[in-house]
DRENPANU-118039 format. One record per residue: residue number from 1; y, z, x of N, C-alpha, C in turn. Coordinates in steps of 0.05 Angstrom, whole numbers, plus 5000, padded with zeros to 4 digits. Example, Ala and Ser with C-alpha at 12.3 -4.5 7.8 and 13.67 -1.06 7.14 Angstrom:
BEGIN
 num n.yy n.zz n.xx ca.yy ca.zz ca.xx c.yy c.zz c.xx
   1 4886 5156 5264  4910  5156  5246 4934 5156 5264
   2 4955 5142 5257  4979  5143  5273 5001 5157 5258
***
This chain:
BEGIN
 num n.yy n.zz n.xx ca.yy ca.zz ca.xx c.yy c.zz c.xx
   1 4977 5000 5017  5000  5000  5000 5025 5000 5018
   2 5047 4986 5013  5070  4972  5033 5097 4987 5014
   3 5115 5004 5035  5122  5015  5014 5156 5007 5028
   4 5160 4974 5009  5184  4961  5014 5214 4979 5010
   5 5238 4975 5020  5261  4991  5024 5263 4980 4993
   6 5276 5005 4987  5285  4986  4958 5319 5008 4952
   7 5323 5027 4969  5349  5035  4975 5369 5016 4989
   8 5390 5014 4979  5412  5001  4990 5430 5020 5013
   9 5448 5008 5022  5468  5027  5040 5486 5039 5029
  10 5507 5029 5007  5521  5051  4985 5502 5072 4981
  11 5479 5065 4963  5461  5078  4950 5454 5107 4968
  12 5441 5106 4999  5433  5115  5012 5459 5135 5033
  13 5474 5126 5036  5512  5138  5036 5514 5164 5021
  14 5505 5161 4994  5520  5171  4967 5492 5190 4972
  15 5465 5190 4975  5447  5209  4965 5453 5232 4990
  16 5461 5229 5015  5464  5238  5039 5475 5258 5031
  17 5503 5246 5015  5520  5264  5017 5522 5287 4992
  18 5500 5275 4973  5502  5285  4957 5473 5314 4954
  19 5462 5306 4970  5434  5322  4988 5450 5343 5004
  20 5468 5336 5025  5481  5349  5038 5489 5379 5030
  21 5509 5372 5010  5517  5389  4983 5509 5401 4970
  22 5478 5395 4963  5457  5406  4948 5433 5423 4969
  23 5449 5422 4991  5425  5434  5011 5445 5460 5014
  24 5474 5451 5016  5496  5484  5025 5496 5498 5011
  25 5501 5487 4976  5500  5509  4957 5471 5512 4952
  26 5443 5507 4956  5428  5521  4952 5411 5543 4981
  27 5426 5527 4991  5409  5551  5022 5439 5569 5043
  28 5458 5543 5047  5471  5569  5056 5505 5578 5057
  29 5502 5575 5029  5531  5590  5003 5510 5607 4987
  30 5506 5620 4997  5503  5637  4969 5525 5646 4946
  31 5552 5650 4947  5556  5655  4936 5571 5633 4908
  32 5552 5599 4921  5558  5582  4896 5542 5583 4870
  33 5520 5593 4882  5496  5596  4863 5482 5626 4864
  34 5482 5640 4836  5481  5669  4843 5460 5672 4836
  35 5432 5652 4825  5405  5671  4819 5395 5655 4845
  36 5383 5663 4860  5351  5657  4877 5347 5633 4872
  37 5331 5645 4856  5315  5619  4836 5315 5587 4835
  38 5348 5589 4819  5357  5559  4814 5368 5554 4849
  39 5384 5574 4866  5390  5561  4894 5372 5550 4904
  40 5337 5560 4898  5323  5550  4916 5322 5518 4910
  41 5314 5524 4878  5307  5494  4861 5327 5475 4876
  42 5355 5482 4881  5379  5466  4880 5370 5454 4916
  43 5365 5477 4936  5357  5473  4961 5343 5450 4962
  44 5316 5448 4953  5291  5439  4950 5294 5410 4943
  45 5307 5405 4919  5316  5395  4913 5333 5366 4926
  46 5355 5377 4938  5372  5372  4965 5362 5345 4986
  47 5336 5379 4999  5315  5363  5020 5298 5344 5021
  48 5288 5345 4985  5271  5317  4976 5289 5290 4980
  49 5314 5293 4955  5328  5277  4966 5339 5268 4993
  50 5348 5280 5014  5349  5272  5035 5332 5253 5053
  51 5313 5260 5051  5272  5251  5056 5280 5228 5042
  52 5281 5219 5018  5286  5186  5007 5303 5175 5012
  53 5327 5190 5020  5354  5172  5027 5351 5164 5059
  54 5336 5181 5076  5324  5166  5102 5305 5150 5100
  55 5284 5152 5080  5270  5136  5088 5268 5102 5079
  56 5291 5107 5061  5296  5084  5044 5277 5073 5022
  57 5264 5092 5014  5243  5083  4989 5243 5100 4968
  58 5252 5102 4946  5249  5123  4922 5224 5110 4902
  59 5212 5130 4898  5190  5125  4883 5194 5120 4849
  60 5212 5127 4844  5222  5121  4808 5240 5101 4816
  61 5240 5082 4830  5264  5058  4828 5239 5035 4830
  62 5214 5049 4852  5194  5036  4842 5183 5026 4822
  63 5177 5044 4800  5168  5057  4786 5180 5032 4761
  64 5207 5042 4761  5228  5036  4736 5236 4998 4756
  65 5231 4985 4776  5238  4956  4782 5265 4958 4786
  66 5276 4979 4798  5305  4983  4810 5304 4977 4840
  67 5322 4955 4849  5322  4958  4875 5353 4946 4889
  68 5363 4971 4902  5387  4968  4911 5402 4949 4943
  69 5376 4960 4946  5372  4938  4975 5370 4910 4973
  70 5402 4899 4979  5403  4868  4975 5393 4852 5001
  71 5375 4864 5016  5374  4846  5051 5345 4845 5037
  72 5337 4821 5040  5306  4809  5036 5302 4811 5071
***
C-alpha cells in the first residue's frame, strides 16, 4: 500500500501551526486549559496532527478523495 502526499504546502503551513498551538495550550500553558483531561486530549491531539502535517498524508482526505497537493 503506497501512501501518496495528498497534503498541500498552505494546507501543511496552517496544520503546523495550528498543532503548534494545540501542543502549548495542552502540555505547556496550563493555565489555558484548566481540567487535565481535555489538556491532554488537546496535547495529543496537537502531536497527531503534527505527525500528518510532516508526513504529508492524512488518512480522512484519503478516505473522503481530498487532495491538496497540486505537484503530480
Amino acid at each position: 500500500m503506497s501512501f501518496e502526499k495528498n497534503i498541500g504546502t498552505l494546507d501543511m503551513v496552517l496544520r503546523i501551526g495550528l498543532s503548534a498551538a494545540a501542543i502549548y495550550a495542552g502540555f505547556i500553558n496550563a493555565d489555558i486549559i484548566n481540567d487535565s483531561l481535555s489538556s491532554l486530549v488537546v496535547g495529543i491531539l496537537g502531536v497527531l496532527n503534527l505527525v500528518v502535517a510532516l508526513v504529508r498524508f492524512c488518512p480522512l482526505y484519503a478516505v473522503a478523495g481530498i487532495n491538496t497537493n497540486k505537484i503530480d
